[in-house]
Backbone bond lengths (Angstrom), bond angles and torsions (degrees), N, CA, C in turn:
res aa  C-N    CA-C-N  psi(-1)  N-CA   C-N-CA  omega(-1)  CA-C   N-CA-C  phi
1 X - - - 1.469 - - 1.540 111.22 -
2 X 1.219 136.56 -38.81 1.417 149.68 -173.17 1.228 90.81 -78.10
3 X 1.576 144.47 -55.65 1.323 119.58 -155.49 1.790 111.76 -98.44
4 X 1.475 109.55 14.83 1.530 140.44 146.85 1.154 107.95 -56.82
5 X 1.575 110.90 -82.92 1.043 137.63 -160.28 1.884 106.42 -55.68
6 X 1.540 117.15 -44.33 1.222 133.67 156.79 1.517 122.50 -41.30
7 X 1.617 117.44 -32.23 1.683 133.40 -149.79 1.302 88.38 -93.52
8 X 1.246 116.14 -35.43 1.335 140.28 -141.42 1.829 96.68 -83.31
9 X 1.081 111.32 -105.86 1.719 123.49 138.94 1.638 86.07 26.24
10 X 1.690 93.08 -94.04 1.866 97.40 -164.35 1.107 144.39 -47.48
11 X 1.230 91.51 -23.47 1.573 116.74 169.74 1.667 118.76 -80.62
12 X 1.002 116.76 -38.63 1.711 133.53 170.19 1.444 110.50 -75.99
13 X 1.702 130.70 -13.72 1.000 130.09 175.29 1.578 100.94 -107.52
14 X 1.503 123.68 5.36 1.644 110.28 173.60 1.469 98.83 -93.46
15 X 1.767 85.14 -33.44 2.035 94.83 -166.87 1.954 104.23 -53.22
16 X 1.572 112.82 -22.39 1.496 113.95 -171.31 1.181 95.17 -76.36
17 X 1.135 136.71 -61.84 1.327 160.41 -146.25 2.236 99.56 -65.26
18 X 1.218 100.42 -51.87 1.306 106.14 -171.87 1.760 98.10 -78.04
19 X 0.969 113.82 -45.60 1.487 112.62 165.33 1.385 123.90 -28.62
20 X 1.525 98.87 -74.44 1.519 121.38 173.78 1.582 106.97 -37.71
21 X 1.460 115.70 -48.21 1.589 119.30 -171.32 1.366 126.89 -67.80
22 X 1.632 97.88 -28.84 1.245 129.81 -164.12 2.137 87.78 -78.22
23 X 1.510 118.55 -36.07 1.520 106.11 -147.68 1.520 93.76 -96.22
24 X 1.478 123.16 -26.05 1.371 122.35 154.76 1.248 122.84 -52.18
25 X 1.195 124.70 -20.66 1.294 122.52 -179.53 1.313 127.73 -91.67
26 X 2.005 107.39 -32.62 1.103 93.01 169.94 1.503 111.43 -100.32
27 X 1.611 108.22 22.87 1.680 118.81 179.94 1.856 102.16 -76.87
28 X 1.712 100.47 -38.27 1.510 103.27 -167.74 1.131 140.93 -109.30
29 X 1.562 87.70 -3.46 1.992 108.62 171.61 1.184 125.23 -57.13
30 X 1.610 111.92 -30.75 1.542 121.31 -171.26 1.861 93.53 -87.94
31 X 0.678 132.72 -18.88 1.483 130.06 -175.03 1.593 113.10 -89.77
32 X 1.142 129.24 118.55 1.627 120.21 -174.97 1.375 116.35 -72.11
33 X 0.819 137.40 138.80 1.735 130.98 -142.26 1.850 101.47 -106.77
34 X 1.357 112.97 4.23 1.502 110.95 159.24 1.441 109.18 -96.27
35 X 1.308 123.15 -33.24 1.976 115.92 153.89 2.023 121.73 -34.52
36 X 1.323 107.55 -41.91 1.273 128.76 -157.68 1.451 92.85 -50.90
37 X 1.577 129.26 172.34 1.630 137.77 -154.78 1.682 77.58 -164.99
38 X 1.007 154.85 117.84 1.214 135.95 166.48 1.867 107.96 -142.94
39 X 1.362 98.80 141.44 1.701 87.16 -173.71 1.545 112.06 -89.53
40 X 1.371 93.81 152.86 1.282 105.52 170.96 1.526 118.58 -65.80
41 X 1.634 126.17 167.86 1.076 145.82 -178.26 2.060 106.78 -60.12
42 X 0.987 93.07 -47.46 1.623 100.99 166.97 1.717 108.00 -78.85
43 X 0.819 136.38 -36.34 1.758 122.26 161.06 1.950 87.07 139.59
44 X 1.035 123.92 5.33 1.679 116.95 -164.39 1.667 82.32 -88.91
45 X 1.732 94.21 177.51 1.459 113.11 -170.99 1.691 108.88 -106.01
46 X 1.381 99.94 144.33 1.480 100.78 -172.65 1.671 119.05 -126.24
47 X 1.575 120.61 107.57 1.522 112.48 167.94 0.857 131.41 -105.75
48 X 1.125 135.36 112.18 1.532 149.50 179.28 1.655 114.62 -81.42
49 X 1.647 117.63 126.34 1.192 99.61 -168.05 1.764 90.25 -96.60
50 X 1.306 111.76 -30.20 2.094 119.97 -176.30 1.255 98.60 124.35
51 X 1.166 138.88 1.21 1.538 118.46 177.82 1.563 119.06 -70.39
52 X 1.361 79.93 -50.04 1.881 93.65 177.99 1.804 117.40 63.57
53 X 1.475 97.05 45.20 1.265 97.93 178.97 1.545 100.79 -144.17
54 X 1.712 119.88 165.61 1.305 103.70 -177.67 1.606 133.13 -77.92
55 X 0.872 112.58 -135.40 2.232 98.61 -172.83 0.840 92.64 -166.34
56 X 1.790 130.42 151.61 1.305 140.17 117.33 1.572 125.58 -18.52
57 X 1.330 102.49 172.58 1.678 93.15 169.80 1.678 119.81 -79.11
58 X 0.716 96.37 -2.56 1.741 102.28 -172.29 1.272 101.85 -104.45
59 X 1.540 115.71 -51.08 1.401 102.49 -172.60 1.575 109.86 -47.08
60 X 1.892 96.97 -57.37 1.635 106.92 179.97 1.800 110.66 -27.71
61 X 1.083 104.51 -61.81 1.915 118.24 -176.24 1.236 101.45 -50.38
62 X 1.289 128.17 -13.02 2.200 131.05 175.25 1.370 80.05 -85.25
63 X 1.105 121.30 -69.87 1.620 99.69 -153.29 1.515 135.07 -62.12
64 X 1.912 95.69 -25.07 1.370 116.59 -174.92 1.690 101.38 -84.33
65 X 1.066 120.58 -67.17 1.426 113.76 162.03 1.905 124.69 12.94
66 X 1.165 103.06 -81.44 1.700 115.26 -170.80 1.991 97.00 -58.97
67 X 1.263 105.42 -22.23 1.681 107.83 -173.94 1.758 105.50 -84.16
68 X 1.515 99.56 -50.59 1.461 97.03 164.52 1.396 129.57 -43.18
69 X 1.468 109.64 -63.81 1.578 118.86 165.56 1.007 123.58 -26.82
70 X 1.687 109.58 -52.87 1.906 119.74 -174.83 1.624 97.12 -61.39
71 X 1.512 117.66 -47.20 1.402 118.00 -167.48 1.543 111.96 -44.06
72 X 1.542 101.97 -42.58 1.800 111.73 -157.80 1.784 92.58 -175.18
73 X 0.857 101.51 110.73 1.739 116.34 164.98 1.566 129.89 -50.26
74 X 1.521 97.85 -23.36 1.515 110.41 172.11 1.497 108.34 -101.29
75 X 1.576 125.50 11.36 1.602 129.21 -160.42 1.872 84.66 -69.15
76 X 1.517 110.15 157.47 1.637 128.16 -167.07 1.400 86.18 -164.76
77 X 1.669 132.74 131.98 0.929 163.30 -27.44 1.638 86.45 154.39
78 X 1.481 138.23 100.48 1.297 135.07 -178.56 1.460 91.03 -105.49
79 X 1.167 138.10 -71.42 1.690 135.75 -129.26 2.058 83.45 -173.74
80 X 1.952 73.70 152.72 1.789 94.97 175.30 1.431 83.51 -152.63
81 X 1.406 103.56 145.12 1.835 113.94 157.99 1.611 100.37 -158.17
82 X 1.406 95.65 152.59 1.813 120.59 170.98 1.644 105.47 -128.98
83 X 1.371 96.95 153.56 1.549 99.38 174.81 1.670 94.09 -135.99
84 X 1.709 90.46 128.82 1.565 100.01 -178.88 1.700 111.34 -110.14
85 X 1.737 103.91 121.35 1.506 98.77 -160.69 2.291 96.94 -83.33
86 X 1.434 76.61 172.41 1.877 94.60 -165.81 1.781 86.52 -40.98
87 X 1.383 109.83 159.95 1.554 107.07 175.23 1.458 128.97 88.11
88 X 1.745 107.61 -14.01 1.261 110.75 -164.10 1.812 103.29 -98.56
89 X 1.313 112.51 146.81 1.328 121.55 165.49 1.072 116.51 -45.29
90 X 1.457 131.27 70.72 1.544 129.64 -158.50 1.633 106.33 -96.02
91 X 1.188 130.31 8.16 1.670 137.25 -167.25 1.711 79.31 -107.07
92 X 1.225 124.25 -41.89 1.376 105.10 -171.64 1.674 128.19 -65.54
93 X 1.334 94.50 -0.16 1.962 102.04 -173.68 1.718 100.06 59.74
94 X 1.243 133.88 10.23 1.382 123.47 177.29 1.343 123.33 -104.67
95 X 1.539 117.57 132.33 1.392 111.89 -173.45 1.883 109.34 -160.44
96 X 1.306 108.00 -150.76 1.189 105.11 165.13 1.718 105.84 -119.62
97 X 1.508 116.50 138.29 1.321 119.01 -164.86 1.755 100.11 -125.35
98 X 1.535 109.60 161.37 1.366 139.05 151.84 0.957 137.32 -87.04
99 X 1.156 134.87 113.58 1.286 124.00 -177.69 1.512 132.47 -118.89
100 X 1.558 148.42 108.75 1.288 147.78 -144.07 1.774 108.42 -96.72
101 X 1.148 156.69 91.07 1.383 157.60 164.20 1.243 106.18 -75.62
102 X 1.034 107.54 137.69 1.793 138.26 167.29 2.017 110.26 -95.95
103 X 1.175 112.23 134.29 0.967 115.38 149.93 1.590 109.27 -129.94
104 X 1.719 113.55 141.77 1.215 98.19 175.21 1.807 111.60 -116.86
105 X 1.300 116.41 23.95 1.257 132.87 171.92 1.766 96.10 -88.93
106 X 1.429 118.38 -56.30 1.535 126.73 165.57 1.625 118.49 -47.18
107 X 1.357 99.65 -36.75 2.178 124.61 -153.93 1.066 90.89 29.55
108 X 1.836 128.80 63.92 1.246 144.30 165.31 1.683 110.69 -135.39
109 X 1.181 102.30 136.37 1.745 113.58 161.99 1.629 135.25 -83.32
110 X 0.858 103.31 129.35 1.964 102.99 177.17 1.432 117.11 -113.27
111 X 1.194 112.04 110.05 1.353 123.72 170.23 1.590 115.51 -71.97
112 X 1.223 117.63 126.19 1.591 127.77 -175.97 1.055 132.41 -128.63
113 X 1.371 119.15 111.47 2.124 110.71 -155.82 2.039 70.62 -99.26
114 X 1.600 87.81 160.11 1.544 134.64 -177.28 1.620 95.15 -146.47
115 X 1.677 94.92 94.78 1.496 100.65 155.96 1.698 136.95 -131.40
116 X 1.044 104.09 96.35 1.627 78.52 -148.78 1.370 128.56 86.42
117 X 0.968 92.79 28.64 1.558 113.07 151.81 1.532 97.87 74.35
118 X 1.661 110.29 29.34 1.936 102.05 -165.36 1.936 79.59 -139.19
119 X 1.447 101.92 116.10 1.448 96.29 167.57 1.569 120.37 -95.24
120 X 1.008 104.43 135.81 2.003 114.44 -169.94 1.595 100.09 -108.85
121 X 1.685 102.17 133.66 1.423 89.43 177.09 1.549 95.17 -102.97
122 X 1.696 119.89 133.02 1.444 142.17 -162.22 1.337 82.12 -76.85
123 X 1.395 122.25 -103.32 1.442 142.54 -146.22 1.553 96.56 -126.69
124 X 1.334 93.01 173.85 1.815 111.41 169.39 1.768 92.70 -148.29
125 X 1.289 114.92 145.22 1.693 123.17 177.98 1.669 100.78 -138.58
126 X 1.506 97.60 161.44 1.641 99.54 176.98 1.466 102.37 -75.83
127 X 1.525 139.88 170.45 1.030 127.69 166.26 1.435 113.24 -100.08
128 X 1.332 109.75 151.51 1.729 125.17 153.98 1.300 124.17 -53.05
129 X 1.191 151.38 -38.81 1.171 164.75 -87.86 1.658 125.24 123.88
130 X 1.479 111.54 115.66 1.307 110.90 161.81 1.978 115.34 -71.14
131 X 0.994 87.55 104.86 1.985 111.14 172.16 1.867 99.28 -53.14
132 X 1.238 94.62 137.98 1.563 111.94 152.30 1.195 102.78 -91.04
133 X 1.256 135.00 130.87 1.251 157.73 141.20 1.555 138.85 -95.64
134 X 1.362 95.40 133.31 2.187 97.96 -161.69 2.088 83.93 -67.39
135 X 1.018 82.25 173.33 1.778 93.08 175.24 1.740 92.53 -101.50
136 X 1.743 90.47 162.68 1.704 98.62 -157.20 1.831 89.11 -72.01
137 X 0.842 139.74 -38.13 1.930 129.54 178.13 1.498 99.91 -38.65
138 X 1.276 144.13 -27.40 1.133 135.77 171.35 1.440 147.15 -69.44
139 X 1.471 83.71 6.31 1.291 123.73 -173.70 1.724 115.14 -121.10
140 X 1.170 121.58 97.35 1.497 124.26 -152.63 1.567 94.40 -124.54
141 X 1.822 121.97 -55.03 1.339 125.25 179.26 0.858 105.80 -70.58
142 X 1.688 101.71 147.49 1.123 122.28 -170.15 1.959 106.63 -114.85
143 X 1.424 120.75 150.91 1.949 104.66 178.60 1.431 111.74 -50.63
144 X 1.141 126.71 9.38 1.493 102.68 -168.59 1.572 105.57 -116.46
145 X 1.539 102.75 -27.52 1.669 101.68 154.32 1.495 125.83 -71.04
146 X 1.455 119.11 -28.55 1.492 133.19 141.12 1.646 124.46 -6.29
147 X 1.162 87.29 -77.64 1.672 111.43 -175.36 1.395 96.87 -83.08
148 X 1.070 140.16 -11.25 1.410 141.83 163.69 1.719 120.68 -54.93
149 X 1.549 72.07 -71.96 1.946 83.94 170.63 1.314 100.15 -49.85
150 X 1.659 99.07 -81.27 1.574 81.83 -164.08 1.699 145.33 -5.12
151 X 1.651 83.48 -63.35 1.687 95.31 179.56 1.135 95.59 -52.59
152 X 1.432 156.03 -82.00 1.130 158.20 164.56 1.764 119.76 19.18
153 X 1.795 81.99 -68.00 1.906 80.93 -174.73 1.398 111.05 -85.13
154 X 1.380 105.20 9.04 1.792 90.14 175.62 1.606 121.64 150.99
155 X 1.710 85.93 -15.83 1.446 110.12 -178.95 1.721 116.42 -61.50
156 X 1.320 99.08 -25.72 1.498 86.55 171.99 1.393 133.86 -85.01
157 X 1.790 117.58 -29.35 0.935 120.47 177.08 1.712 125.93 -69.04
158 X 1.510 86.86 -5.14 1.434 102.78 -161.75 1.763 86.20 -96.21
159 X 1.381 133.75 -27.33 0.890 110.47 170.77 1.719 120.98 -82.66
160 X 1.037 133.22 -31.08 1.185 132.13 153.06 1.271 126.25 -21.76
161 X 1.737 109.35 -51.96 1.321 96.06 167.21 1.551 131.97 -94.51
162 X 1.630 112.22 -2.57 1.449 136.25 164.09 1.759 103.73 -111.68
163 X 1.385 118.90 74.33 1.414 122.04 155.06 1.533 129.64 -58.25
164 X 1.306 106.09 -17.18 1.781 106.55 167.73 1.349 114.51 -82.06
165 X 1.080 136.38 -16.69 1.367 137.80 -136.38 1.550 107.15 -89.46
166 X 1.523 118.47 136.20 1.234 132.96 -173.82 1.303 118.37 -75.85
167 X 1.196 138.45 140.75 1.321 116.20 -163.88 2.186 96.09 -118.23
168 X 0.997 129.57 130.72 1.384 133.28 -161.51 1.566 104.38 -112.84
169 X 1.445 124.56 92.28 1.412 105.52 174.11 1.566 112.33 -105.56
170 X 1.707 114.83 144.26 1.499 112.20 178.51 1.337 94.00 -149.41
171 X 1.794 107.42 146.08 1.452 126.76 170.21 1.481 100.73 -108.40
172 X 1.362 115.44 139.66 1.110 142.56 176.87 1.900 116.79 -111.49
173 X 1.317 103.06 96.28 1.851 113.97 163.67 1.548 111.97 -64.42
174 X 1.127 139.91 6.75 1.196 104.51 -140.83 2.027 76.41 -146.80
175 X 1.526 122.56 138.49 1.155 132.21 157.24 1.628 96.56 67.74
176 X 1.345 111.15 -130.79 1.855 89.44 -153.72 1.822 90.78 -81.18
177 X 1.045 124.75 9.99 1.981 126.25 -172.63 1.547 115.05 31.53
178 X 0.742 104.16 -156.27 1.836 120.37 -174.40 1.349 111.28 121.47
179 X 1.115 107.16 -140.36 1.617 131.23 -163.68 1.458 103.29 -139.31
180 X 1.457 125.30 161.59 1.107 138.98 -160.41 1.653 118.77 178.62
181 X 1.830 91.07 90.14 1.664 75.94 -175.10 2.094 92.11 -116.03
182 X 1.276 96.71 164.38 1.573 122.66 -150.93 1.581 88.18 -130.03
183 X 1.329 120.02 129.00 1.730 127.36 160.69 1.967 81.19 -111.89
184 X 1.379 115.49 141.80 0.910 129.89 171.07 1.850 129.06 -133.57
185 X 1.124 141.60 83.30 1.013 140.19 -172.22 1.476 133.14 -84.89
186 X 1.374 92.58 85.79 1.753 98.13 -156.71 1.865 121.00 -40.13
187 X 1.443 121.98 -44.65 1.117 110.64 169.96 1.263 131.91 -75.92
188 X 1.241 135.00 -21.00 1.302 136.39 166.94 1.650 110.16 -75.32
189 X 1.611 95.94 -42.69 1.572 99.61 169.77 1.976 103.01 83.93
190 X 1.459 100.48 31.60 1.577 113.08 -162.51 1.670 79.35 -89.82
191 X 1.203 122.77 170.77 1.817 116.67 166.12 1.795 81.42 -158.97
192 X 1.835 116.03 146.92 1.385 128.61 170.42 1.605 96.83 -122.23
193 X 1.376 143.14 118.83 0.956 139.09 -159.76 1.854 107.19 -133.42
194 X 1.428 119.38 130.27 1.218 115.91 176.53 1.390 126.37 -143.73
195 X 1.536 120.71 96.38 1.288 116.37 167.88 1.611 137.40 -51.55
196 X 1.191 131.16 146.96 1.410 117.58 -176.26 1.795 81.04 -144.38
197 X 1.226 103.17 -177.60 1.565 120.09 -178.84 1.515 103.14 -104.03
198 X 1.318 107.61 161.25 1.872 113.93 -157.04 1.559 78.92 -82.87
199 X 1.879 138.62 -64.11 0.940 133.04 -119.46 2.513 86.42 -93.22
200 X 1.067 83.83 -62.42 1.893 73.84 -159.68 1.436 109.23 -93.05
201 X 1.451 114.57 11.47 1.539 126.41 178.32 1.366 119.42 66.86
202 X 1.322 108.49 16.32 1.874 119.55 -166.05 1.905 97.56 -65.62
203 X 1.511 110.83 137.04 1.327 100.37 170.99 1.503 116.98 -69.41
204 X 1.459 111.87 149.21 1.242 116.00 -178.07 1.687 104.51 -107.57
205 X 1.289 124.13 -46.86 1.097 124.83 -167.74 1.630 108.23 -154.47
206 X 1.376 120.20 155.83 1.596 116.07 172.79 1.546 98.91 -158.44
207 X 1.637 101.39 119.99 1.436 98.21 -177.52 1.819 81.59 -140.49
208 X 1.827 83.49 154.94 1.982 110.86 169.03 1.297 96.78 -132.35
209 X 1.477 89.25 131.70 1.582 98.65 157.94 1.226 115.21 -127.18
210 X 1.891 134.21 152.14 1.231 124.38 143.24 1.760 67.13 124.40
C-alpha cells in the first residue's frame, strides 16, 4: 500500500510539473522572445536584443541605454570598460563591457553588465558626488579604433614580447574623459598604457612601466 501510495504521489507530481511547462509555453509562444524584460536569478533586470554575439563599446551602450532609461530617465553615461583575456580577438574592439549611469534626479549610480548582447542591471548605489559629465557627442571613438592606435604606438611590440598580457579598455565621461587602454601582464607585472581622447582619438599620453 505505501509503495502505491508512493507511485501515486510521483506520478501526480510529474502530471504538475508537465502542466506547469505546458502553461509557459503556451503563456510565451505568442510573445517574441527579443521583446521579453525577464529577471534574472539574482532579482536584476535583463534585455536581450537576439544577437547573442559580442559588441564594440558603442554598440554595447545601444543595448544598455533603453535599460538605463527604464532605471531613471535622466540616467547620462559615466564610464564603460572590458577586459580582454591573452587570446582574445582584441583588433576587433569586441568584448563583454560595463557600464556606470548617473542619475541626478536619483544622485544614484547604475551599474550595467553587456554580455552578449543581454544588458543586466548589477546594482544601483546612492552617489558621492554629482559628476560633470562631457555630453554623449563627445564621444565619437569607437574600441576598435582604440586598440588600433594602440598597436600603433607601441602596443604591439610590447605584446610580442609580453604574449600573456591582458589588455584593459575604459572610457571615462567624467572630468578631462577619454579613453584608456592598459596591456597588462600579470606576472612580470610589465603594463604599456595609452590614453587618447573620446571625441577625435588624438593621443594623449603613452607610458610603460616595469
Amino acid at each position: 500500500m505505501r509503495r502505491l501510495t508512493k507511485l501515486l504521489i510521483g506520478l501526480l507530481v510529474m502530471l504538475l510539473i508537465s502542466a506547469g511547462f505546458l502553461w509557459l509555453f503556451w503563456r510565451y509562444q505568442l510573445i517574441p522572445l527579443e521583446t521579453l524584460v525577464l529577471p534574472s536569478p539574482a532579482g536584476e533586470t535583463v534585455v536581450d536584443d537576439g544577437s547573442g554575439t559580442r559588441m564594440t563599446a558603442k554598440n554595447a551602450y545601444a543595448v544598455a541605454e533603453p535599460l538605463a532609461q527604464g532605471w531613471a530617465n535622466d540616467a547620462r553615461l559615466i564610464s564603460t570598460q572590458a577586459t580582454f583575456e591573452p587570446g582574445s580577438d582584441i583588433q576587433s574592439g569586441e568584448g563583454d563591457w560595463t557600464l556606470v549611469f548617473y542619475s541626478p534626479e536619483k544622485f544614484s549610480t547604475a551599474l550595467i553588465s553587456v554580455m552578449e548582447n543581454k544588458a543586466t542591471l548589477i546594482n544601483e548605489r546612492n552617489a558621492t558626488q554629482n559628476p560633470v559629465l562631457h555630453e554623449l557627442d563627445a564621444w565619437q571613438i569607437d574600441s576598435p579604433n582604440v586598440v588600433n592606435q594602440m598597436l600603433k604606438e607601441g602596443g604591439d611590440e610590447f605584446l610580442r614580447s609580453q604574449p600573456g598580457a591582458v589588455l584593459v579598455l575604459s572610457l571615462d565621461m567624467e572630468g578631462q574623459g577619454g579613453w584608456k587602454g592598459r596591456f597588462i601582464h600579470k606576472e612580470t607585472r610589465r603594463t604599456f598604457t595609452v590614453q587618447l581622447g573620446a571625441e577625435k582619438g588624438e593621443v594623449i599620453a603613452v607610458q610603460q612601466t616595469g
